[in-house]
N, C-alpha and C positions, 0 to 999 in steps of 0.2 A: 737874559731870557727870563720870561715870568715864569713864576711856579706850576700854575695852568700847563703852558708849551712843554714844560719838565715833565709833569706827571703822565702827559700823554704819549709824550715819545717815551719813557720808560715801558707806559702800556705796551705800543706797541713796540717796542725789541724783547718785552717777556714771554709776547705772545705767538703761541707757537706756528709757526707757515704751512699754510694747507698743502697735502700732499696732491700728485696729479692723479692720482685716482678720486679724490673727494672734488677738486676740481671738476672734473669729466662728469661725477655723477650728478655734481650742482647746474652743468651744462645741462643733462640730457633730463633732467628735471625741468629747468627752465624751458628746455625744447617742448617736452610733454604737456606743460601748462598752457605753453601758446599754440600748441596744436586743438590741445579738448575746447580753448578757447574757440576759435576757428571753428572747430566741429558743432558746438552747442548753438554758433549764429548761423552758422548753415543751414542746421536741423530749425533752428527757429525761420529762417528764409522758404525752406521749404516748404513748411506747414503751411507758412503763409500763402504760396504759391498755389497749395493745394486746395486750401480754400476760398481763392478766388477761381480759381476750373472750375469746384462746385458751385460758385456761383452762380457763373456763367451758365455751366449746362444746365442752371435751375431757368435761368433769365431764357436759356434757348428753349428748353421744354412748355416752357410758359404761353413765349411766341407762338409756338407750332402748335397748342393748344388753339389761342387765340385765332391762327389761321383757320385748322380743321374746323371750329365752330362757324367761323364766319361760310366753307365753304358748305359744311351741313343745312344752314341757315338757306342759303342759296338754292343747292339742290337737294334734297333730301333724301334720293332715291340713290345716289351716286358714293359707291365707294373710297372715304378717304385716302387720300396716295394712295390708289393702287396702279400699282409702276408696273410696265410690259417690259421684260428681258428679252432683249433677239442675239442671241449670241451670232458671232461673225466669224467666219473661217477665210481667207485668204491666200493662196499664194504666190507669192513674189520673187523674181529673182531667185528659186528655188530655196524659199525662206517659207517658212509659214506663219502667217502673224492671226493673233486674235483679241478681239475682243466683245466688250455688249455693248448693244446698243440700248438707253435706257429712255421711255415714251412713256407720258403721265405727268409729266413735274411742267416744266415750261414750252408753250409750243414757240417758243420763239429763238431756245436754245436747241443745242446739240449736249447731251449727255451720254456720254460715254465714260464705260467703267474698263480699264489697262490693266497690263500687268507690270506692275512694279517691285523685280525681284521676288514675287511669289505673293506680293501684297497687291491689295486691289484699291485703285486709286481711280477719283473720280475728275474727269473733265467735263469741262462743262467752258460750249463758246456761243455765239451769236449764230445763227441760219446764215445763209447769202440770199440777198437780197440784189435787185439789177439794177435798181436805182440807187444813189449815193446818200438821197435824202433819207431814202428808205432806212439802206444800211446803215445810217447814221444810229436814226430814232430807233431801229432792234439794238444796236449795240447796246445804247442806254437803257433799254429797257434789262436785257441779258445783264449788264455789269449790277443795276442796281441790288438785282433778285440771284446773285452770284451764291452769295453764301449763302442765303436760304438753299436753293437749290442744291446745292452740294448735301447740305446738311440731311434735308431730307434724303436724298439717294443714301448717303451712308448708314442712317438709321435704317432707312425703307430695305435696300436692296443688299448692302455689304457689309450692316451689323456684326463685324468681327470676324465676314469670312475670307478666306485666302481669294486669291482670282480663282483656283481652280474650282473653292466651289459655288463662287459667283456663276460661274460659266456652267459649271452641270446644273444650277436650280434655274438657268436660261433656256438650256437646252430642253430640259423638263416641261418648261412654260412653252416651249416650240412645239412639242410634241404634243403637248395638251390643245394646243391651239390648233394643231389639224387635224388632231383626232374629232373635235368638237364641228369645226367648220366642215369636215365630210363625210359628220355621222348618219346625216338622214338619205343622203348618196347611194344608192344601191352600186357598188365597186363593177366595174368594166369585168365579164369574164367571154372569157376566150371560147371561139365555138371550138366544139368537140368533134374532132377527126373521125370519120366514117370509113370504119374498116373496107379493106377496099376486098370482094371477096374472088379467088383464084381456083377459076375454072380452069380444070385439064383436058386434054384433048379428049381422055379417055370420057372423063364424064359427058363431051360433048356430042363426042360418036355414039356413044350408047344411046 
């Protein structure tokens, strides 16, 4: 045996053996170190993530700038996105279903804003059309202009709100709309009943 192998094996039989508590704590150290590891690329993942949404929504705002300009440019008299809410009442099968119908964005789509568990969620599909070529060419035009259109409704119509109060500021817009369409209207009134007057005999005799 070289003097080296000697010296080391003496090392270690002098040296004293870790107890299972100093163990456990070297464990649940090592644990802790690969955890805050983990935690710190996470937090670094996430940042990341978070600043790419900003991006995006910078790159979407951008877009939707570029649109509204172009349609100002166009018409100049015409309100950008202003979206008509028709709310819809329903019922079925002794069910009652609701939702709005949204009118302004695409005339080629259907826009409709649901209720999803209390959140309000945007559909959006192609019209029917009778011919197949027809329906074809609306689909592709619908799919193209999908997200834009979604996009707008959200900002436009349900900017953070629940359905419920998607559906009251439709309701509002309903009642506005008929108040306006039959303000200059003079309302139907009812002819007024002519007392019917009750002669007695007596006052007839006399």
């Amino acid at each position: 045996m070289s003097k080296k192998n000697a010296t080391t094996k003496n090392v270690a039989a002098v040296a004293p053996k870790k107890s299972e508590k100093e163990l456990a704590a070297e464990k649940r150290k090592a644990i802790a170190d690969a955890l805050a590891l983990i935690q710190k690329e996470a937090n670094n993942d996430i940042m990341l993530v978070a600043g790419q949404a900003g991006h995006l929504l910078s790159e979407l705002d951008a877009t939707l700038a570029k649109i509204a300009t172009d349609v100002a440019e166009t018409d100049k008299e015409s309100e950008l996105w202003k979206l008509e809410l028709h709310p819809v009442t329903i019922i079925k099968d002794k069910k009652t279903f609701k939702w709005v119908e949204v009118s302004g964005l695409d005339r080629n789509a259907r826009v409709q804003i649901v209720d999803n568990n209390g959140k309000a969620e945007v559909l959006v599909s192609p019209t029917n059309c009778k011919s197949m070529e027809q329906q074809a060419y609306i689909n592709a035009l619908v799919e193209a202009g999908k997200d834009l259109t979604k996009a707008v409704a959200l900002r436009k119509a349900v900017a953070g709100k629940t359905f419920r109060q998607v559906f009251a500021v439709a309701q509002a817009q309903d009642k506005a709309r008929m108040e306006k369409k039959y303000s200059k209207i003079i309302p139907p009134m009812a002819e007024a009943k002519q007392e019917a007057k009750l002669i007695k005999k007596a006052d007839k005799v006399a």
